[in-house]
N, C-alpha and C positions, 0 to 999 in steps of 0.2 A: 562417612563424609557428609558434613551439613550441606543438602539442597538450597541453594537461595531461591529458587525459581519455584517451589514444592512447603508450601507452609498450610501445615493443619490444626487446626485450634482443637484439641480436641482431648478429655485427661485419658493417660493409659497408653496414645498411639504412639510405638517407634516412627516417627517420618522415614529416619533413613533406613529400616526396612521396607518400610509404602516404595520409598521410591526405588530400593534396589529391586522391589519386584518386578516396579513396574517398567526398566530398566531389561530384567531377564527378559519380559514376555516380549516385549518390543523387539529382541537380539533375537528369540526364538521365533516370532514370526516373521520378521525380515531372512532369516535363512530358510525359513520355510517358503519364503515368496509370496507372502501376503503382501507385500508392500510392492509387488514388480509391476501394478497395473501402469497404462502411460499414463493418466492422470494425476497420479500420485506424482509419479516421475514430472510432469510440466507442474506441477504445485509446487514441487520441491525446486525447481528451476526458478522459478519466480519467488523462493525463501528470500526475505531482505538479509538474513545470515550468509544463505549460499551466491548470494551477487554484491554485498558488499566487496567493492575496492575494483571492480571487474565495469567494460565499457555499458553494458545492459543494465546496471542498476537505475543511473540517474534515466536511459531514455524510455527505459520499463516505470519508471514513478513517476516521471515528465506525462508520457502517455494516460497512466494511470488518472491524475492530476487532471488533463485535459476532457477524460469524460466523466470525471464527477465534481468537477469545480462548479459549476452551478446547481444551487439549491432550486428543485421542483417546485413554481408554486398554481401549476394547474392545477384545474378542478379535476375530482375522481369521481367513478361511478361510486355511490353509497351503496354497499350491500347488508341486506338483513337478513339472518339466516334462520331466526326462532318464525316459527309460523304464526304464534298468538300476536296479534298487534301490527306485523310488517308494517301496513301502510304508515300507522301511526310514527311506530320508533326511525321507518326511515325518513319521514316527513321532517319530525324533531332532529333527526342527526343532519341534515339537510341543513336546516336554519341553524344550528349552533356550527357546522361549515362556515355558512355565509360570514356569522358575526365573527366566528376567527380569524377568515381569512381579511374579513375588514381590518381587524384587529393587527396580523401580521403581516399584509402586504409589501407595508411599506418597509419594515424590518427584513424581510426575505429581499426585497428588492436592493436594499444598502447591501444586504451581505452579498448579494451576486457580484455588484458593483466589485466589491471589497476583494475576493475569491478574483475577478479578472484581473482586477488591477496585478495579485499578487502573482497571478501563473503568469501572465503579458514580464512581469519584474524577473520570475526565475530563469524564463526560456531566456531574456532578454541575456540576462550572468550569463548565463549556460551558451549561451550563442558565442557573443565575447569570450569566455574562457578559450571556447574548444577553438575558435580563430585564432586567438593569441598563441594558446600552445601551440598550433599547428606551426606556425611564425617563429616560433622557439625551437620546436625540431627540426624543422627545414634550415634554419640558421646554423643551429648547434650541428645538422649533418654537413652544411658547409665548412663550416671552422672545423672539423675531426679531419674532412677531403685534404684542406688548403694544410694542417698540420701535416696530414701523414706526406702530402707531394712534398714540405722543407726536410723531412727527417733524410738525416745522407743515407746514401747507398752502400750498402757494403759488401 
């Protein structure tokens, strides 16, 4: 079976041996309980495979969303780690900071802009959806109630 996800450029290699091995070792550590730690276990909970269609996907990506939607554009400590030079190379990395961030301020600052607008737009859907549906079920449990009290008795 051809892997779509498993492509090897390479002359001579079966892929679909690569990947049925790597297929077994995964079957044999997973019975071995290499994979039982909880962390694995809360990673694999947070899989976008494993919560597609389920109520935690969109408010696990929503969340997600809300703490990386804005691009950082503070200053950082510069650190130099070769001992020949420090003061120099951190001095120079210091000043070509400065002229970048002159350079990209304005640019980080539009995409912040840009990034709230769009999470402010999705909560916004997302708010509206789940009110309306809720709207929708509460109705549609009404109208199942008012059908089943006409159906006769027998």
């Amino acid at each position: 079976m051809k892997d779509p996800c498993l492509e090897i450029h390479a002359p001579n290699v079966d892929v679909d041996r690569v990947a049925s091995e790597i297929r077994a070792t995964l079957a044999r550590k997973k019975e071995a309980g290499a994979y039982a730690d909880p962390v694995v276990g809360l990673a694999e909970r947070f899989n976008p495979d494993a919560l597609r269609g389920s109520d935690e996907f969109l408010r696990y990506y929503l969340e997600s969303l809300r703490e990386m939607v804005f691009v950082d554009i503070n200053d950082f400590d510069i650190v130099e780690r070769r001992s020949r030079f420090r003061w120099l190379l951190k001095r120079l990395k210091h000043v070509l900071w400065s002229l970048l961030k002159f350079y990209t301020y304005r640019l980080w600052s539009q995409q912040n802009r840009i990034n709230g607008v769009f999470l402010s737009t999705i909560e916004n859907m997302e708010n509206r959806y789940r009110d309306r549906l809720g709207r929708l079920e509460a109705r549609l449990a009404e109208l199942e109630k008012e059908q089943e009290c006409r159906k006769p008795r027998t």
